[in-house]
Residue frames relative to the residue before (quaternion, step in Angstrom):
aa qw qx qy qz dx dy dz
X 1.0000 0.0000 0.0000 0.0000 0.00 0.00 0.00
X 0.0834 -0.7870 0.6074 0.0691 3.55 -0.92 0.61
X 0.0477 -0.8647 0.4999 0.0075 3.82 -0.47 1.24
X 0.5208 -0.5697 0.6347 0.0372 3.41 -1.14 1.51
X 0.0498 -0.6714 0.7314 -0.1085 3.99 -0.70 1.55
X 0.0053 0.7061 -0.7080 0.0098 3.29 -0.98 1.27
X 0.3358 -0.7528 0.5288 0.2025 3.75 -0.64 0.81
X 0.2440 -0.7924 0.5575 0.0427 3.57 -0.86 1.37
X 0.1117 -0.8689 0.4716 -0.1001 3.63 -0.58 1.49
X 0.4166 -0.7815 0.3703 0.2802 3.89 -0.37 0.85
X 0.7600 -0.3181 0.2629 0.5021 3.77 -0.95 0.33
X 0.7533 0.2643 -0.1957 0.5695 3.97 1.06 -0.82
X 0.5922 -0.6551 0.3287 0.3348 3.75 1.07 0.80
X 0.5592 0.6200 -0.4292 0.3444 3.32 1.12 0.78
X 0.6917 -0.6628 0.2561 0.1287 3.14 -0.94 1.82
X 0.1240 0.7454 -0.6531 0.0492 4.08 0.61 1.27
X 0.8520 0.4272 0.0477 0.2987 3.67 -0.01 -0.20
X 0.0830 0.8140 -0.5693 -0.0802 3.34 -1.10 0.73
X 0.1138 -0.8042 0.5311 0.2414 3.72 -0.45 0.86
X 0.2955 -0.7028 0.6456 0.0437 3.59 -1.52 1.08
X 0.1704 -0.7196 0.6562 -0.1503 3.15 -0.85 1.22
X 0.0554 -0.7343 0.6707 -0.0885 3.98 0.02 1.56
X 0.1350 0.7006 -0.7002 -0.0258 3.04 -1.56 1.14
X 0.4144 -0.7921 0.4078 0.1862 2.82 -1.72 0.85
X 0.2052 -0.8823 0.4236 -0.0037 3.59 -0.70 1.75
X 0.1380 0.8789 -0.4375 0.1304 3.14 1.40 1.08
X 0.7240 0.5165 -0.1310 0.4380 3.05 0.88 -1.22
X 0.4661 0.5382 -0.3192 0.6255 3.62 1.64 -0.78
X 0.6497 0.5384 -0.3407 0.4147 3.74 0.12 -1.14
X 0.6027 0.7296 -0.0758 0.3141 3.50 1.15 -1.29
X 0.7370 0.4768 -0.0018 0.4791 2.95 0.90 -1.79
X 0.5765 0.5722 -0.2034 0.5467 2.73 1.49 -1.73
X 0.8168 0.3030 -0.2956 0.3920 4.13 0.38 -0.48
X 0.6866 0.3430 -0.4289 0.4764 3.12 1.06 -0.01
X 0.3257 0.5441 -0.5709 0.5214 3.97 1.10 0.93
X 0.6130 0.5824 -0.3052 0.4381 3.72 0.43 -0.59
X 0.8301 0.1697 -0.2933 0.4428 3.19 -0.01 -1.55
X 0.3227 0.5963 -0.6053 0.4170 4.17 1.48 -0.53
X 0.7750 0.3889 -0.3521 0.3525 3.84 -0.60 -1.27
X 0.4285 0.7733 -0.3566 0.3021 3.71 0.70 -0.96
X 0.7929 0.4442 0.0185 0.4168 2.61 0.62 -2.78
X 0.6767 0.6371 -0.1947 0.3133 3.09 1.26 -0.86
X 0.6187 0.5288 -0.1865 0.5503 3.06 1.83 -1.18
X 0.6809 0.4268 -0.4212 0.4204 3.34 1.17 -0.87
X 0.4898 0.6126 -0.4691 0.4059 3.77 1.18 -1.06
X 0.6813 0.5845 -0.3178 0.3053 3.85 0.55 -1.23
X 0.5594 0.6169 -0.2574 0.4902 3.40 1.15 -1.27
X 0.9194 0.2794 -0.2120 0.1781 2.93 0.52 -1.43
X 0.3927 0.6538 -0.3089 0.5683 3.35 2.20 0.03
X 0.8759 -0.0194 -0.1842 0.4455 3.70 0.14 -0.34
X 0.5896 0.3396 -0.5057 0.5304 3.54 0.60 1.53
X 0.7703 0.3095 -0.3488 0.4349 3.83 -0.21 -0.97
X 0.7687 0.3532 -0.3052 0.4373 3.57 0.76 -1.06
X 0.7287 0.4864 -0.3412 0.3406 3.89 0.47 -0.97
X 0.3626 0.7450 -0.3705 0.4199 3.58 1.35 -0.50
X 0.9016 0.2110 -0.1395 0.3509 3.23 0.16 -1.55
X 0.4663 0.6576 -0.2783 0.5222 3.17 1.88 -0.53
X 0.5148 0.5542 -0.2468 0.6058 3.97 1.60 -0.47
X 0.6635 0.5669 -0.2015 0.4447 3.38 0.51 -1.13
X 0.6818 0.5030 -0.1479 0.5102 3.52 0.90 -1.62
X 0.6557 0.4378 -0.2646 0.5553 3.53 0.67 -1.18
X 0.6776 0.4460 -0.4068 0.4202 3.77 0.53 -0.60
X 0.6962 0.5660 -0.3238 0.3002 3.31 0.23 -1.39
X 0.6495 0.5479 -0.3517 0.3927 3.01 1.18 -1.66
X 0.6988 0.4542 -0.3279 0.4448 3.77 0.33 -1.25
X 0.4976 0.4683 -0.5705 0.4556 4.00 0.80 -0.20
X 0.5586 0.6853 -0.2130 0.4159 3.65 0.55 -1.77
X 0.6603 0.4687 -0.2241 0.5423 3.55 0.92 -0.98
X 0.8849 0.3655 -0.1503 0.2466 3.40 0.29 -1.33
X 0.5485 0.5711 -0.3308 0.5134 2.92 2.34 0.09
X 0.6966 0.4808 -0.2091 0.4897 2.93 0.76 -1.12
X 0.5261 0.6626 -0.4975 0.1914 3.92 0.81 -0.42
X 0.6039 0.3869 -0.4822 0.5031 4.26 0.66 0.24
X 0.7918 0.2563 -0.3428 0.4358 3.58 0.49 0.50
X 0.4183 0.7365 -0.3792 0.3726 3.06 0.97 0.90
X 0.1146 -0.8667 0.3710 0.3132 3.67 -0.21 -0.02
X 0.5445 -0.6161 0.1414 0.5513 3.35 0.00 -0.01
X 0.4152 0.6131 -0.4809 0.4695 3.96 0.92 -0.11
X 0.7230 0.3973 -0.3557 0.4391 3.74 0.61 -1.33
X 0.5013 0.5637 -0.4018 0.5192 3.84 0.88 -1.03
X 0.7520 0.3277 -0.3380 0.4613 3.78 -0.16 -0.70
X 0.6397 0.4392 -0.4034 0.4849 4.01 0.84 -0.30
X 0.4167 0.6420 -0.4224 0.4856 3.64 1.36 -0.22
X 0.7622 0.5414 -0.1905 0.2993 3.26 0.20 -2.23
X 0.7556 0.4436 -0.2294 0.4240 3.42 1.43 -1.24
X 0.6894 0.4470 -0.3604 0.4417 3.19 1.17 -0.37
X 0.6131 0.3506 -0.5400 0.4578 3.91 0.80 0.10
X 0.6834 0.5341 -0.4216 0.2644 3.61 0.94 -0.46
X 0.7524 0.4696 -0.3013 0.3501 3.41 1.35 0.13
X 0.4407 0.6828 -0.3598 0.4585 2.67 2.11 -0.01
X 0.3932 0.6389 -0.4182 0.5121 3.92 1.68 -0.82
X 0.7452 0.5347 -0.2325 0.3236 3.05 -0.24 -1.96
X 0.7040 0.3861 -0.3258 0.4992 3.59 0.19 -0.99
X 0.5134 0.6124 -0.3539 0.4859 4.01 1.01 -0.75
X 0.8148 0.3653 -0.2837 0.3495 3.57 0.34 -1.21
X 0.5174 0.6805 -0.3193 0.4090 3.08 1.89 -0.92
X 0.7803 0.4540 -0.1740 0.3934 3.54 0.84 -0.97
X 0.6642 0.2990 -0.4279 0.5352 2.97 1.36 0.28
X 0.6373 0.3064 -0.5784 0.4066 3.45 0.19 0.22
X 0.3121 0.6148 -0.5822 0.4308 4.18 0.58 0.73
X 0.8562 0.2542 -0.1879 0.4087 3.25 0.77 -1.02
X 0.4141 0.6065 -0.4731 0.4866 3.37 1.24 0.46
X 0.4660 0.6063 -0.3050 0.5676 3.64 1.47 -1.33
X 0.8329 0.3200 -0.1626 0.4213 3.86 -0.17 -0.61
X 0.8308 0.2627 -0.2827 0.4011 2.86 0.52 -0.21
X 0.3562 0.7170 -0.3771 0.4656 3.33 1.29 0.81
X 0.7165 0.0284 -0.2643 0.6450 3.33 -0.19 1.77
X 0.7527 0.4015 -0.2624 0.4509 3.61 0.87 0.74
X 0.4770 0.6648 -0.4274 0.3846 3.20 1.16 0.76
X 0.1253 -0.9166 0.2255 0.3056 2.71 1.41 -0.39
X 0.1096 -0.8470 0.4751 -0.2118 3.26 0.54 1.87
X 0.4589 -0.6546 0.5656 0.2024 3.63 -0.26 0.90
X 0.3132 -0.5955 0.6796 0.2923 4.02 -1.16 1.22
X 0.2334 -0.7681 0.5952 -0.0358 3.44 -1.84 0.98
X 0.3323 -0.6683 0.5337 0.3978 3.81 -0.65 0.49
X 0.3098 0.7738 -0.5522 -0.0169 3.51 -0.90 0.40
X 0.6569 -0.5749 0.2864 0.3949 3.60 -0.74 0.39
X 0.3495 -0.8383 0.3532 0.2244 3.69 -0.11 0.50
X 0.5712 0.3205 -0.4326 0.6196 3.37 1.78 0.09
X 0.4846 0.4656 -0.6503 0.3543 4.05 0.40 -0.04
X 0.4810 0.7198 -0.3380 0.3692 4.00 1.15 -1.26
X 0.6729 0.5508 -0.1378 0.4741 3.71 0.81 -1.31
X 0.5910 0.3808 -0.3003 0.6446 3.58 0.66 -1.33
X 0.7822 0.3840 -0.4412 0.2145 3.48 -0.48 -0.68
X 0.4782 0.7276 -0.1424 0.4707 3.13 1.77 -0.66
X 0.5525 0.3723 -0.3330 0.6673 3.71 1.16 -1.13
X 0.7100 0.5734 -0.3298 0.2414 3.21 -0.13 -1.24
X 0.6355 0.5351 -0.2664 0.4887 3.34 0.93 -0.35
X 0.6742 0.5873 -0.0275 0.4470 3.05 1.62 -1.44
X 0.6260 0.6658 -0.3728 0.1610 3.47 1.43 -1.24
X 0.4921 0.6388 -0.3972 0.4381 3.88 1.49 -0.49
X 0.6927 0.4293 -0.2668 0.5145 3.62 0.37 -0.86
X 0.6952 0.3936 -0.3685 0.4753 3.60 0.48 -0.91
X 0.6226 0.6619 -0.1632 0.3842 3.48 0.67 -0.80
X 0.3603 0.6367 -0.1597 0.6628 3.41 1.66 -1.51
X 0.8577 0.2146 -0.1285 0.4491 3.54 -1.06 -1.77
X 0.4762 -0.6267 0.5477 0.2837 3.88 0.54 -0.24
X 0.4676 0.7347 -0.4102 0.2708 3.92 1.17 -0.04
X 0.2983 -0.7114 0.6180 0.1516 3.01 -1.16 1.36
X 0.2605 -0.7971 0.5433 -0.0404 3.45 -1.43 1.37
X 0.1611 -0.8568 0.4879 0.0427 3.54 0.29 1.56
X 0.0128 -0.8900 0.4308 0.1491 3.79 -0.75 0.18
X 0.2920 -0.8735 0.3753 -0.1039 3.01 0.01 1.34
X 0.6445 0.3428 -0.2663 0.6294 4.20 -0.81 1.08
X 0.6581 -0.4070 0.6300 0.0662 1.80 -2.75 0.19
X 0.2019 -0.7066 0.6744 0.0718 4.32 -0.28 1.84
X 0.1500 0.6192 -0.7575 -0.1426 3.82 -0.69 -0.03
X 0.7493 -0.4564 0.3856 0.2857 3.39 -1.50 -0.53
X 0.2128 -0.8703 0.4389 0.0683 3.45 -0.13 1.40
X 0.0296 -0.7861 0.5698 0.2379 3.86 -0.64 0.24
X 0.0950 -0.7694 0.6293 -0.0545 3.71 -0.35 2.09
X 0.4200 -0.2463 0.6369 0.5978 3.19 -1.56 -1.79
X 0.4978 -0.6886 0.4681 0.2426 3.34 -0.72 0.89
X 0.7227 0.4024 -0.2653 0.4954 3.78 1.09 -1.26
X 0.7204 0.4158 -0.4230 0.3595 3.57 0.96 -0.79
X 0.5739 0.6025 -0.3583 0.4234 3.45 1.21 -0.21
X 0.4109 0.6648 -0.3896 0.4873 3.49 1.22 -0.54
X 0.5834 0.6607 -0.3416 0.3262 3.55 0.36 -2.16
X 0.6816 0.4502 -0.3691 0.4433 3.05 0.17 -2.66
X 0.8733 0.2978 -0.2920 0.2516 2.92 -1.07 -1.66
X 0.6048 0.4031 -0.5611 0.3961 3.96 0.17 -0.32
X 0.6667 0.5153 -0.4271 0.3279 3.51 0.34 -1.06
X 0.5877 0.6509 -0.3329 0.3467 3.75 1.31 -1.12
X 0.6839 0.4283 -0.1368 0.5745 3.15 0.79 -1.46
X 0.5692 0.6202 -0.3709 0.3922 3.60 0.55 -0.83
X 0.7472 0.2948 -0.1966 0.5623 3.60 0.71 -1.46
X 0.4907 0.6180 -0.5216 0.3245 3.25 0.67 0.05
X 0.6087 0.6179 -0.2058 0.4531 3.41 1.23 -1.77
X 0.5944 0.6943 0.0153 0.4055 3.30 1.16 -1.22
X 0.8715 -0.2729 -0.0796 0.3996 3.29 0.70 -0.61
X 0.2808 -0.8550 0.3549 -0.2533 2.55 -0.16 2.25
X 0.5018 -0.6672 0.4497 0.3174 3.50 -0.89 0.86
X 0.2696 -0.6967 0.4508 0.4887 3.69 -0.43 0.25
X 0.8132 0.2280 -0.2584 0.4689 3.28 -1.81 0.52
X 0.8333 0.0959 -0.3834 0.3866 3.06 0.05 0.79
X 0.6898 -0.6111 0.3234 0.2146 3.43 -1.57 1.41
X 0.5308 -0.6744 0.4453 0.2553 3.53 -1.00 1.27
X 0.0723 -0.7396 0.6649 0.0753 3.75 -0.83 0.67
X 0.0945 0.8521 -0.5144 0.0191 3.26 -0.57 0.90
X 0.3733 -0.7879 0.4867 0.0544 3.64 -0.84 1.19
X 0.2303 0.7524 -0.6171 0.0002 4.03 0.34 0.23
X 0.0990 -0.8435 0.5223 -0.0770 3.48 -0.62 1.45
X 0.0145 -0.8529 0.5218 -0.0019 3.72 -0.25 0.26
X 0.1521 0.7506 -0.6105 0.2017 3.44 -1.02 1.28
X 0.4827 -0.5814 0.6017 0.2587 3.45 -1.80 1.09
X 0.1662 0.7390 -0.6186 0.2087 3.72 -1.08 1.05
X 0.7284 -0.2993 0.0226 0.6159 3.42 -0.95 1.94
X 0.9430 -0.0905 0.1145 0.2992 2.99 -0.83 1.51
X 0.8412 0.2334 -0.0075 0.4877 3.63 0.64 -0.78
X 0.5417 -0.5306 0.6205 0.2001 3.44 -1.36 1.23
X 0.1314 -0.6406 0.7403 -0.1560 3.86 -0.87 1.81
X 0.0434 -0.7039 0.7051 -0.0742 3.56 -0.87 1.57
X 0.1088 0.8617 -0.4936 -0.0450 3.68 -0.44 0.74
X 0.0225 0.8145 -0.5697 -0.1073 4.01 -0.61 0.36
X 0.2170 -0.7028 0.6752 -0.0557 3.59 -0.45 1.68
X 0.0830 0.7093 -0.6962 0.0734 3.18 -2.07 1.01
X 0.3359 -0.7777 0.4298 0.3125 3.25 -0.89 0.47
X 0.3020 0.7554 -0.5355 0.2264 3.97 0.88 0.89
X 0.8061 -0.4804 -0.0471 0.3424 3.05 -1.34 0.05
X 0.5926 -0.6451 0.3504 0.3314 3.96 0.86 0.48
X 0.3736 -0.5146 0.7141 0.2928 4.08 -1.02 0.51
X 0.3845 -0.5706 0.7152 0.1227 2.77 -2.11 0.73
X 0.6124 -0.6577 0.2741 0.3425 3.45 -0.95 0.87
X 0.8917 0.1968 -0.1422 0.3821 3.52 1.19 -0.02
X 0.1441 0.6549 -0.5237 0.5254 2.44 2.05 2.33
X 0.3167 0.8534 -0.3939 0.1273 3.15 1.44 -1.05
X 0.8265 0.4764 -0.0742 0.2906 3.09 0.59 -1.96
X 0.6666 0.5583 -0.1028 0.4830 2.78 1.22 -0.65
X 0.4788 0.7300 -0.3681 0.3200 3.66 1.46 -1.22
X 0.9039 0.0628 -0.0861 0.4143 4.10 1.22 -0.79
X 0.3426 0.6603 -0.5403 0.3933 2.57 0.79 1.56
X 0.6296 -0.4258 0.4344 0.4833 4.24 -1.25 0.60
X 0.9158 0.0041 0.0764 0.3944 2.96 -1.87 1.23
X 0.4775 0.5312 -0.5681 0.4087 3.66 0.96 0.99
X 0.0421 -0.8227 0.5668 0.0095 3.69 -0.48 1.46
X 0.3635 -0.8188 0.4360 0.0853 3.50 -0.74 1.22
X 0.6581 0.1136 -0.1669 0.7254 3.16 1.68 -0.73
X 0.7211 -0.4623 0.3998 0.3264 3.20 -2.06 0.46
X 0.8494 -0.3308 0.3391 0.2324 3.10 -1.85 0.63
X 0.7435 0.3992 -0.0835 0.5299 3.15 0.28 -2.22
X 0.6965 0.4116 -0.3608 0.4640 4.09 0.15 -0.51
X 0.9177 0.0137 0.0511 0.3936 3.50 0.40 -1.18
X 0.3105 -0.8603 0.3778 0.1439 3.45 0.24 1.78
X 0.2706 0.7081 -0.5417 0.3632 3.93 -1.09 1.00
X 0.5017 -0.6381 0.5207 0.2647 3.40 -1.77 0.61
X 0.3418 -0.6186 0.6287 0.3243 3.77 1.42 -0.66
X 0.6827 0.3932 -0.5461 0.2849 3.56 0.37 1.32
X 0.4141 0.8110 -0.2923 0.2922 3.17 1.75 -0.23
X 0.5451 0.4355 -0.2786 0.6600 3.50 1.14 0.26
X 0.6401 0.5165 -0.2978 0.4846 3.61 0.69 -0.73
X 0.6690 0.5231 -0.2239 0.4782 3.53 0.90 -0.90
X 0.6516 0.4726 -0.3813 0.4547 3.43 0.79 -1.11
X 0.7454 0.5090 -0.2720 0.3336 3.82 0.64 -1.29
X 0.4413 0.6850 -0.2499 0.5230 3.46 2.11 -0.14
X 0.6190 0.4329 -0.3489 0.5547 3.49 0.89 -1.34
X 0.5769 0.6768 -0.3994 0.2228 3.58 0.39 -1.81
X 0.8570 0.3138 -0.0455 0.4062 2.77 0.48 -1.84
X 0.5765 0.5471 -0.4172 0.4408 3.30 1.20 0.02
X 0.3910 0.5479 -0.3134 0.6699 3.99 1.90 -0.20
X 0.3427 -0.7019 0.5527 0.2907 4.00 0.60 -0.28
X 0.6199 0.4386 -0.5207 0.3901 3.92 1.06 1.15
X 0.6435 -0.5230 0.4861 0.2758 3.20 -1.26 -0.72
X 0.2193 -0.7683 0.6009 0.0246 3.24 -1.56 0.34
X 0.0586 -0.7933 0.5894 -0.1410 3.97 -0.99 1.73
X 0.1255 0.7402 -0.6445 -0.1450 2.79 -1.51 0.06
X 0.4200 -0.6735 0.5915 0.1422 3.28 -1.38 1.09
X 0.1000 0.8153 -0.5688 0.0421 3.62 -1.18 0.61
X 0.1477 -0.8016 0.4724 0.3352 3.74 -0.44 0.19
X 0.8781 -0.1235 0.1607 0.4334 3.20 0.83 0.33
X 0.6766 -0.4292 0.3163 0.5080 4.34 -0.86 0.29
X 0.8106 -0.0375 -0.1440 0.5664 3.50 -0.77 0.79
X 0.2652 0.7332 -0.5412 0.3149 4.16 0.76 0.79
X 0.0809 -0.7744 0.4642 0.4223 3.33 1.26 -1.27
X 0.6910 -0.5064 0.4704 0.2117 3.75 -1.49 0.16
X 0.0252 -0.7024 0.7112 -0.0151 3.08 -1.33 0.98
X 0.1450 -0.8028 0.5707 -0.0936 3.54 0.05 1.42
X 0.1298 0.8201 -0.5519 0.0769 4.44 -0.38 1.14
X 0.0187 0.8740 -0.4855 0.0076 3.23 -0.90 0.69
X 0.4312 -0.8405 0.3232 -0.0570 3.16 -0.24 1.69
X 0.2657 0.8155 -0.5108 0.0586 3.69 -0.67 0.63
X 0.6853 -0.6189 0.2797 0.2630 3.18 -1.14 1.23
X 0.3900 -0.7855 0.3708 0.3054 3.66 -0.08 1.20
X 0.4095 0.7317 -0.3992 0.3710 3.86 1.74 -0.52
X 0.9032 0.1986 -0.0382 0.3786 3.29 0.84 -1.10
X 0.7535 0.3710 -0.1303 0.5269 3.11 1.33 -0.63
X 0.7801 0.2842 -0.1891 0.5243 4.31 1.13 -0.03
X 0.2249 -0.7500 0.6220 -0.0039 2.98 -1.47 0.37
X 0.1101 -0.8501 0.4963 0.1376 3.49 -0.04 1.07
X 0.5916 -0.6717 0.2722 0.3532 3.41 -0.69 1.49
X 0.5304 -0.5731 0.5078 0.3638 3.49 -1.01 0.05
């Protein structure tokens, strides 16, 4: 129980009284321990993804390439390529495991939500981006109304590079990325959107497009862990919105929006 003493005081401010006011904070108490033991697990989950497991997965990927360089005048080339695949999957499974733990630990870093400007949010975002965009030759149109958003500033960062990022990313060959990142207030809610005209989701990849380590295209064409979509719908929902994408089809390109409740997360400028 947690009680609330308000002192009671007569017409000449003399003290007749105290009112008590008991509440009950079981359930608070509750919540409050299973926030604990969640973080616990989390640290221990952390520890154990980039020390016990990446270590040896480091180790493997080294040796192998020592193993490689000794042995490379008696190698043929079939065996060299059985070399190549095993340090290259030994990487792979590395990168995978850290972006697991980016996946987890998203809404648990505890970062403080922040007012910040949602198109200053963007620039920082190209800016990070300008090699790749630059690389692909993609023109990047911006479009709407930025008012002022109150997120996690870094997990919000994430979304949008990764949005715009895959946008940059997956591309038809031969022909130049167009890319639209538009942004508007609608019923109630802040509507962030980044259209392109690459190669598009079939209608019954859809499901699948944000979920962990679902990959839609192949390896060898389009490099990644296949969680980068998986994250964004994490942040969303950790902001209490959501996360779509519209397509008309293989080479249709993508309209990819993500929505949050203006109650909690905007401010419309003065």
């Amino acid at each position: 129980m947690e009680t609330t003493k308000t002192p009671m005081r007569d017409a000449h401010g003399t003290l007749v009284g105290i009112l008590g006011i008991a509440h009950d904070i079981t359930a608070r108490k509750l919540a409050e321990a299973e926030l604990l033991r969640s973080n616990s697990e989390l640290a221990q989950f952390s520890y154990a993804i980039s020390h016990d497991m990446r270590q040896p997965l480091r180790m493997i990927s080294s040796y192998l390439q020592l193993l490689e360089m000794d042995l490379a005048d008696q190698l043929d080339g079939e065996q060299l390529e059985y070399f190549n695949f095993a340090i290259d999957g030994a990487k792979r499974l590395d990168q995978m495991m850290v972006g697991l733990l980016d996946y987890a630990r998203i809404g648990h870093k505890g970062e403080p939500a922040a007012w910040i400007e949602s198109l200053a949010l963007l620039d920082e975002a190209l800016m990070f981006l300008r090699p790749a965009i630059a690389e692909a030759q993609a023109a990047v149109r911006i479009d709407g109304e930025w008012p002022r958003i109150r997120v996690s500033p870094v997990e919000m960062l994430r979304l949008v590079q990764n949005l715009i990022g895959n946008a940059v990313k997956f591309r038809v060959a031969g022909r130049l990325p167009e890319i639209t990142v538009s942004s508007q207030i609608t019923g109630g809610n802040w509507r962030l959107c980044v259209a392109d005209n690459g190669i598009g989701v079939l209608p019954e990849q859809v499901s699948r497009l944000f979920q962990v380590f679902q990959r839609l295209q192949s390896r060898a064409a389009y490099e990644g862990t296949g969680i980068g979509l998986a994250l964004c719908r994490k942040i969303a929902e950790n902001h209490d919105g959501k996360i779509w994408v519209e397509s008309a089809g293989k080479g249709q390109g993508c309209r990819f929006c993500v929505e949050l409740p203006m109650a909690n997360a905007l401010e419309t400028p003065a």
